[in-house]
C-alpha positions in Angstrom: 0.0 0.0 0.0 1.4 3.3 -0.5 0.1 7.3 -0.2 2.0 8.7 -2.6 0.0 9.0 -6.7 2.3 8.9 -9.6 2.2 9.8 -13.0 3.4 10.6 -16.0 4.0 14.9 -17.2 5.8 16.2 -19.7 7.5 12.8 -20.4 9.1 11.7 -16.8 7.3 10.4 -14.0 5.7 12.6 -11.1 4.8 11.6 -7.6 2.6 13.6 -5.3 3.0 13.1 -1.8 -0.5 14.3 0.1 0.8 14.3 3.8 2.6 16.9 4.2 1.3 19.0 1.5 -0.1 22.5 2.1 -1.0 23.0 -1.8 -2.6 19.9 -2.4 -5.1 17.4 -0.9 -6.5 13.9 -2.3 -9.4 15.4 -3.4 -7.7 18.7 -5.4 -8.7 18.6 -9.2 -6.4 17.9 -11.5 -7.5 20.9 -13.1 -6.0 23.4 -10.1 -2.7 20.8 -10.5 -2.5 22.3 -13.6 -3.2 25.7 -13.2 -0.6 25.6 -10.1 2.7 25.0 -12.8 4.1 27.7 -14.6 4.1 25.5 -17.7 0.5 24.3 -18.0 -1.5 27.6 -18.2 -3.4 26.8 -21.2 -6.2 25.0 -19.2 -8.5 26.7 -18.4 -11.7 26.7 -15.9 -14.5 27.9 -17.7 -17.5 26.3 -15.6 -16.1 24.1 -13.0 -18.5 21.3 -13.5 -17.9 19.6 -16.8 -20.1 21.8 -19.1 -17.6 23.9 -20.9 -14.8 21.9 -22.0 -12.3 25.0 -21.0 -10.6 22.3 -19.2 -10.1 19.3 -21.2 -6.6 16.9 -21.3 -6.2 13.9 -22.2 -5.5 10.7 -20.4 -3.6 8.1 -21.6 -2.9 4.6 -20.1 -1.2 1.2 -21.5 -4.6 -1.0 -22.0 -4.5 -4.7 -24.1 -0.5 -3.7 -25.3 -1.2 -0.5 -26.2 -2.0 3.1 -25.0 -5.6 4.1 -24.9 -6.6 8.3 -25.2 -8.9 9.6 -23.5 -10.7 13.3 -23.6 -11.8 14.2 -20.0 -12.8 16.9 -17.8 -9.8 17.8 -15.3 -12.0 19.8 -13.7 -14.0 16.5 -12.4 -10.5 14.0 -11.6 -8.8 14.1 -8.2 -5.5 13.4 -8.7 -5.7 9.9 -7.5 -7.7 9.2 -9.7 -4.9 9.5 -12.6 -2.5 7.5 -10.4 -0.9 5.1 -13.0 -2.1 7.4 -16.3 -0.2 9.7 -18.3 -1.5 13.0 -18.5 -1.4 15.2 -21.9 -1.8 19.1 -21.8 -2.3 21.1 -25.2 1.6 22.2 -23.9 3.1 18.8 -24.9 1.8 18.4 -28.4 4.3 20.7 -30.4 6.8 18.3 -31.4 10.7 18.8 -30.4 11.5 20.9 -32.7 8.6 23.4 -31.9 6.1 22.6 -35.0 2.9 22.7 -34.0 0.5 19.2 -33.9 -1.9 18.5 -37.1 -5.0 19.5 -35.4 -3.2 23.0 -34.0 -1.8 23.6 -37.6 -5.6 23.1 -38.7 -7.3 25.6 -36.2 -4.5 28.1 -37.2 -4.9 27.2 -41.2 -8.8 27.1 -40.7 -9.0 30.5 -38.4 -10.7 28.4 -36.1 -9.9 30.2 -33.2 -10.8 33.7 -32.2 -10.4 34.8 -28.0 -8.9 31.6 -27.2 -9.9 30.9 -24.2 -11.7 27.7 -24.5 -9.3 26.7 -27.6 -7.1 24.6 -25.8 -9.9 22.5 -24.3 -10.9 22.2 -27.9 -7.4 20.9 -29.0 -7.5 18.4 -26.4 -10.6 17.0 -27.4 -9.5 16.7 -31.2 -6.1 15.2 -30.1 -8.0 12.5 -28.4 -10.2 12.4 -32.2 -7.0 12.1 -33.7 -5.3 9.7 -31.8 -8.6 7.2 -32.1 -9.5 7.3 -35.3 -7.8 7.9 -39.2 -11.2 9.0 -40.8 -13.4 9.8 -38.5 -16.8 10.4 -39.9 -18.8 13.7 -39.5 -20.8 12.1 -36.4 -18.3 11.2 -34.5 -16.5 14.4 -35.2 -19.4 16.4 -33.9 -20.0 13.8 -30.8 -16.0 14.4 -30.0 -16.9 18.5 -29.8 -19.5 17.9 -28.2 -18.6 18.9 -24.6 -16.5 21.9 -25.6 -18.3 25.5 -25.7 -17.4 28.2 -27.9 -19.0 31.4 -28.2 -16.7 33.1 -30.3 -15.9 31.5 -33.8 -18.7 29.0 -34.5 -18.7 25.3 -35.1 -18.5 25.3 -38.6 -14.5 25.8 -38.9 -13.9 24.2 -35.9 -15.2 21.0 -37.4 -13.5 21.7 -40.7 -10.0 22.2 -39.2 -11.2 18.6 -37.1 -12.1 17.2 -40.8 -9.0 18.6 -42.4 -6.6 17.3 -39.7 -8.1 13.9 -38.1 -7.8 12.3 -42.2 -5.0 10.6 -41.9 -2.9 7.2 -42.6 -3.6 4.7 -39.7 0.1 4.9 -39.0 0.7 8.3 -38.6 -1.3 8.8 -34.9 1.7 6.8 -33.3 4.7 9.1 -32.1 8.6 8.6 -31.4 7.8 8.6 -27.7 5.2 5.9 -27.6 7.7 2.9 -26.3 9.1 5.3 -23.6 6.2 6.1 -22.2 4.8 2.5 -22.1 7.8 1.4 -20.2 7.0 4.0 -17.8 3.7 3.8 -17.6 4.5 0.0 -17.0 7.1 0.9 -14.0 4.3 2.8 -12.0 3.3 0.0 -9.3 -0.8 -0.8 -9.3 -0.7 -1.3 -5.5 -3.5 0.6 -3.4 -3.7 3.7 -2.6 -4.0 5.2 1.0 -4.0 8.9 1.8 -4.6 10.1 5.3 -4.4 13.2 6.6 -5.2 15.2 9.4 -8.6 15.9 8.3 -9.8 13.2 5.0 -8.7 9.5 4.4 -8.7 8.9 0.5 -8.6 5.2 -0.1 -8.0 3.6 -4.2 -8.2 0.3 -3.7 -6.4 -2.1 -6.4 -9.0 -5.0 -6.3 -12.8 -5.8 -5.2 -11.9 -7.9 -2.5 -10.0 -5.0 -0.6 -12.9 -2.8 -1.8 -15.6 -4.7 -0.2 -13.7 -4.9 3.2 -12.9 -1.2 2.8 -16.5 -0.7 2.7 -17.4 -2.7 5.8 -14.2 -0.8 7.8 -15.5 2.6 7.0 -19.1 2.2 5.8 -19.5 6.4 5.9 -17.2 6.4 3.0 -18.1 8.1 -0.1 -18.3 5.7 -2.9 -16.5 7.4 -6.4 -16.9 5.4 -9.7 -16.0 8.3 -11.9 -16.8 11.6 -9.8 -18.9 13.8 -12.3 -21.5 14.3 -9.7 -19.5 13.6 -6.6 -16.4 16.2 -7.8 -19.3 19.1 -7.7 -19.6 18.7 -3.8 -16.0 20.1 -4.2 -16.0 22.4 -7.2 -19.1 24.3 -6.5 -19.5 23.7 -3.1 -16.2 23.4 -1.4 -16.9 20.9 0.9 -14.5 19.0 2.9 -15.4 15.3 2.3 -13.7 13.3 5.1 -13.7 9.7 3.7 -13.6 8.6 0.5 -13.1 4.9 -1.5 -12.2 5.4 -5.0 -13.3 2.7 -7.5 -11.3 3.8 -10.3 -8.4 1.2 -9.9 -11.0 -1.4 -9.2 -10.1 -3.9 -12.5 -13.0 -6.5 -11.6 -15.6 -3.4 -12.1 -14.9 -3.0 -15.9 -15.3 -6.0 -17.6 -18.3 -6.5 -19.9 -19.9 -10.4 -20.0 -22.4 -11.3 -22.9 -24.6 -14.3 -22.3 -27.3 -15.3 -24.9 -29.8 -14.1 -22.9 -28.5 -10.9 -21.2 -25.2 -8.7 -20.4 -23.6 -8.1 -17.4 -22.1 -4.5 -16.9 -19.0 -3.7 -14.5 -20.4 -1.2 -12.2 -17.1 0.5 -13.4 -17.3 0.0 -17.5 -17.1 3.9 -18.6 -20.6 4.6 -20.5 -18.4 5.4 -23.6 -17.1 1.7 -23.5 -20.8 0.2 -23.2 -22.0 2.0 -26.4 -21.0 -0.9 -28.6 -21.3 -3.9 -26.8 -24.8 -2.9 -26.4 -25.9 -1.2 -29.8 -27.5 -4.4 -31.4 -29.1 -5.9 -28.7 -30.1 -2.7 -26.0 -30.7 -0.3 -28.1 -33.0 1.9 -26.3 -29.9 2.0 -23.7 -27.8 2.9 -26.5 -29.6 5.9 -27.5 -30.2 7.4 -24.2 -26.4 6.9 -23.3 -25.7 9.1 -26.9 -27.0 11.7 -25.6 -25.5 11.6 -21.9 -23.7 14.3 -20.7 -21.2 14.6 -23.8 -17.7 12.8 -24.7 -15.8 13.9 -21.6 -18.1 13.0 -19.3 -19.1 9.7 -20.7 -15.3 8.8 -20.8 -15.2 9.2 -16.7 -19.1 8.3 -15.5 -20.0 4.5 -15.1 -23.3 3.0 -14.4 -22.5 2.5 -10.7 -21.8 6.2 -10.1 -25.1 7.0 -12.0 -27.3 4.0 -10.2 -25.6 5.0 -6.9 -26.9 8.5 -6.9 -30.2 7.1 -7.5 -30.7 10.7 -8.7 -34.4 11.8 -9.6 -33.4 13.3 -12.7 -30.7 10.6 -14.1 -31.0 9.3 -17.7 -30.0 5.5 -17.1 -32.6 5.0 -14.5 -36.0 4.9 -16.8 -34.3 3.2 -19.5 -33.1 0.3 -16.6 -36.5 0.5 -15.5 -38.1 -0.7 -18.9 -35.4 -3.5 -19.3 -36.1 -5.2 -16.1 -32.6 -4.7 -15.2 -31.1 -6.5 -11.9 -28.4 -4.6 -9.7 -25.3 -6.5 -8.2 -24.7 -5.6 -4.6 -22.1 -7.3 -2.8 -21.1 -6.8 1.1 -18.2 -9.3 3.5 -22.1 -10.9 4.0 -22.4 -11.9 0.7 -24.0 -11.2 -3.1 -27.6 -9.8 -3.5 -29.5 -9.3 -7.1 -32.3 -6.3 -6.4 -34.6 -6.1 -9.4 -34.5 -2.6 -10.4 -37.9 -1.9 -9.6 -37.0 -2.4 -6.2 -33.9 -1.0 -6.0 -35.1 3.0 -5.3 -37.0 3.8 -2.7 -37.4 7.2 -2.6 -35.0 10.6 -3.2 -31.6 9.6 -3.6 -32.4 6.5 -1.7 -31.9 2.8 -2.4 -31.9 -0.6 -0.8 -28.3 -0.6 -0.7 -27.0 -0.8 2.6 -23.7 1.2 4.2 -21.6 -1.8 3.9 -22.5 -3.1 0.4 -20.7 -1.7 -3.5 -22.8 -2.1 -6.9 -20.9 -4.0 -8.5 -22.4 -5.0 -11.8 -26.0 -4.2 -13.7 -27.6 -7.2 -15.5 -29.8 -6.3 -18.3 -31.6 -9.5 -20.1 -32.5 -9.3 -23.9 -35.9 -8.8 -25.1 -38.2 -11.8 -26.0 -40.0 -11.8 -29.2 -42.4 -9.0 -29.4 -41.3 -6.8 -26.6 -39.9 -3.1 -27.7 -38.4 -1.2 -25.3 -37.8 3.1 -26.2 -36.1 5.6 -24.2 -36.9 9.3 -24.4 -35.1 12.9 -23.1 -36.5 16.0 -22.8 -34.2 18.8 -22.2 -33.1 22.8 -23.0 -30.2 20.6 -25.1 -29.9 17.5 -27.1 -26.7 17.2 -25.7 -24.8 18.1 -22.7 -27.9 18.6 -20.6 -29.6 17.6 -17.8 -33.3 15.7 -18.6 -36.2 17.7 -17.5 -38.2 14.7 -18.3 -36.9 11.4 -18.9 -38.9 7.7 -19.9 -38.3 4.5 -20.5 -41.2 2.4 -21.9 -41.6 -1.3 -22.7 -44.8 -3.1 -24.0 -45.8 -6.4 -25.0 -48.6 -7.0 -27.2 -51.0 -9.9 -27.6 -52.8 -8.7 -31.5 -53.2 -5.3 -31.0 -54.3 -5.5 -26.8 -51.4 -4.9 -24.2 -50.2 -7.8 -22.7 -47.7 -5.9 -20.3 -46.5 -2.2 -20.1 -44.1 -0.6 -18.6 -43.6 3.3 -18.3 -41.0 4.9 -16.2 -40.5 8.1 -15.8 -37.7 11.0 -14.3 -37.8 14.0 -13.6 -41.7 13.7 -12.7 -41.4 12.6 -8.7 -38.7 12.4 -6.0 -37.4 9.4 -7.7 -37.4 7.4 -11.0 -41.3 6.0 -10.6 -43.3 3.9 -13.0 -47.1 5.3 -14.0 -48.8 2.6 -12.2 -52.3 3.8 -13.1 -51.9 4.5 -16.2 -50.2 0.8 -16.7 -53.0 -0.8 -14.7 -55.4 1.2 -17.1 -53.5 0.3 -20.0 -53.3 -3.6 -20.0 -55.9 -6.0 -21.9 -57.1 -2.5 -23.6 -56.5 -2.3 -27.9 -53.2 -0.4 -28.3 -55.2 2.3 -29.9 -55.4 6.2 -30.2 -58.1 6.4 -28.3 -57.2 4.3 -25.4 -54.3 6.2 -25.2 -55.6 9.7 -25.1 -57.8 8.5 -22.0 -54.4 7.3 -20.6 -53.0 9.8 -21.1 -55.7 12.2 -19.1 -54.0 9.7 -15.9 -50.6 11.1 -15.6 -52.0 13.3 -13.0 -52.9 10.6 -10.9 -49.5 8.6 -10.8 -47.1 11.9 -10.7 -47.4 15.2 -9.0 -44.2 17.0 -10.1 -42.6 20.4 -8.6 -41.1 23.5 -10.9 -37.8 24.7 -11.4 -35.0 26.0 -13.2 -35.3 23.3 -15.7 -39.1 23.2 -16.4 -42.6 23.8 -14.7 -44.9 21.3 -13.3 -47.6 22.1 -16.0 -44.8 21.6 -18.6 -43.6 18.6 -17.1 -47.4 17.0 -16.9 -47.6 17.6 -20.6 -44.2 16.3 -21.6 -45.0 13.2 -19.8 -48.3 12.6 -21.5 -46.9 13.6 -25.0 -44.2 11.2 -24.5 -46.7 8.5 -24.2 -48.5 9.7 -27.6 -44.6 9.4 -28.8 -44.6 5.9 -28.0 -47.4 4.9 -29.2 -47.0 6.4 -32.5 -43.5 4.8 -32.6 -45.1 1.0 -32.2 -48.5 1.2 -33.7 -47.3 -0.9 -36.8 
């Protein structure tokens, strides 16, 4: 075990000691690491909650023999959190010499840029386009820019200088320096992680097994599994948060298992890795996760961290709802499977006890017949918080409903199925008519409040036109 977090900067390696340290504590961003050198200025904090972009970098780290980019938010890492990783600034893409990366020379060749100030975030985030793909197509261009903000310039040559730079040979992403830093990244040790000071304990455990027993030796603990909600307690709100067990070096939570009948999720899996393993088979999961929080975020937040906030408003939770999904819980007592239905019992609340880590989400594949649709309202397609979330599921019989299923957020103090109009609903002719008269039943199941986001008049009718939506998506 060991309290010091190492990494890799500006090629060598660099190791933080927390103990003694009046600059820095285990739950500093990496984004005020940054901003603390004289020689990493150029990211910036724009929002300090993930929604500008000002402060993207890139992670890297050696995965299946070789090194895997990542965009992310520094604003939303603690710098334990990128123990192990090497960490690339828009300062160490010039090459030796001093000539500037493709996807600078673009911006510069393209005029892409005009105060500058969120341009480096937007660098970072087409390095990490560059680096992953030779001809990326116009989607996944515009899904990479996704999370950066720019009110100056305009998308349009942004993009272009993206398109001009990111066509390349397959070869030509892979740098002189690649088989140094490998061999350093290897030399880091993957041992756990234990920082304690005088007023937090910051635990990273390196397996589940220590995890678990962490959990039962400090059961107050703050569970992280990618900290884009968590990191805001600090960010926005400055608090102190005293005790904290950190997932991220938890290998057991990120592995993916495909049965015939279902898929089992590591409570750890980024959402950006789930997006293809479940495209064919989930895809109502699928497109709700496209639209979730944007590239950045999706490469740091895991199903665990989103089911264990068990927040009112989070876009996995209706979409779970409609598969029948089962969560993983796991304590020193032993393994439980809560269907999801159960799992929530009221705001922010679950059935997990102090003691017990998700640990994996199973979702089982539809039978014949069965369609399952997810659905988003919000100010933004992307990048935005739902105002009004659903998951639906039906199963016909003809044209009657067998069995519905319609789960809402954003519409109660948790995620909450529309019992009444379900009960109304079943044995009836999936029909217009019938469900205009359903739709008249909201009311009864859902009682919502107003806010910044939307009213409770608004949200009544978004709910009920959502059903309309469905139904005129399975009539056929």
């Amino acid at each position: 075990m060991r309290s010091t977090v190492s990494f890799i900067l500006d090629g060598k390696i660099i190791d933080l000691e927390f103990k003694n340290s009046e600059e820095f504590s285990s739950t500093s961003t990496v984004l005020n690491y940054l901003r603390s050198l004289h020689t990493h200025k150029g990211v910036k904090e724009g929002c300090a909650e993930g929604d500008c972009g000002a402060c993207t970098v890139v992670l890297a780290e050696f995965v299946d023999n070789k090194i895997s980019y990542r965009a992310v938010d520094s604003c939303l890492i603690f710098l334990p959190m990128i123990h192990g990783k090497q960490l690339i600034t828009v300062e160490n893409l010039k090459s030796p010499e001093g000539e500037l990366h493709p996807v600078q020379q673009s911006m510069v060749d393209l005029y892409s840029s005009q105060c500058g100030f969120c341009t480096p975030g937007i660098i970072m985030a087409m390095f990490a386009l560059y680096k992953n793909y030779s001809k990326p197509t116009r989607e996944q261009i515009d899904d990479a820019l996704t999370g950066n903000l720019c009110r100056c310039t305009g998308y349009r040559p942004i993009v272009e200088a993206s398109t001009k730079s990111c066509v390349h040979n397959c070869t030509d992403h892979f740098t002189d320096d690649e088989p140094q830093i490998i061999e350093l990244l290897k030399s880091i040790s993957k041992e756990s992680i234990h920082i304690q000071t005088d007023n937090q304990k910051y635990f990273r455990p390196a397996s589940l097994g220590e995890a678990i027993s962490l959990k039962h030796q400090h059961p107050e603990a703050i569970i992280i599994n990618g900290a884009t909600d968590i990191a805001l307690h600090v960010t926005k709100n400055h608090e102190l948060l005293k005790e904290i067990i950190d997932l991220s070096g938890v290998e057991e939570l990120k592995a993916i298992t495909k049965t015939d009948s279902s898929i089992k999720i590591g409570a750890g899996v980024s959402l950006n890795d789930i997006l293809l393993p479940i495209e064919k088979d989930f895809p109502a999961l699928h497109e709700m996760l496209k639209v979730f929080g944007s590239h950045q975020i999706r490469n740091l937040a895991t199903l665990g961290g989103n089911l264990g906030s068990a927040s009112p408003i989070g876009d996995t939770l209706p979409v779970l709802m409609a598969y029948d999904a089962n969560v993983v819980l796991e304590s020193l007592n032993g393994r439980r499977v809560i269907p999801f239905n159960d799992y929530i019992i009221g705001y922010r609340k679950t059935v997990r006890k102090p003691d017990e880590l998700i640990t994996s989400i199973i979702v089982q594949k539809l039978t014949n017949g069965s369609i399952v649709k997810s659905y988003k309202v919000s100010k933004r397609k992307y990048l935005d918080i739902s105002t009004v979330s659903a998951g639906f599921k039906i199963d016909l019989n003809g044209i009657n409903v067998k069995s519905i299923i319609l789960a809402y957020g954003g519409m109660a103090e948790r995620t909450k199925r529309a019992l009444t109009v379900e009960q109304f609903l079943i044995g009836k002719r999936w029909e217009r008519k019938t469900v205009e008269q359903a739709m008249t039943l909201i009311e009864k199941d859902f009682t919502p409040i107003s806010d910044a986001r939307g009213s409770a008049e608004f949200r009544i009718k978004a709910a009920q036109n959502l059903l309309m939506k469905f139904w005129l998506e399975t009539k056929k």
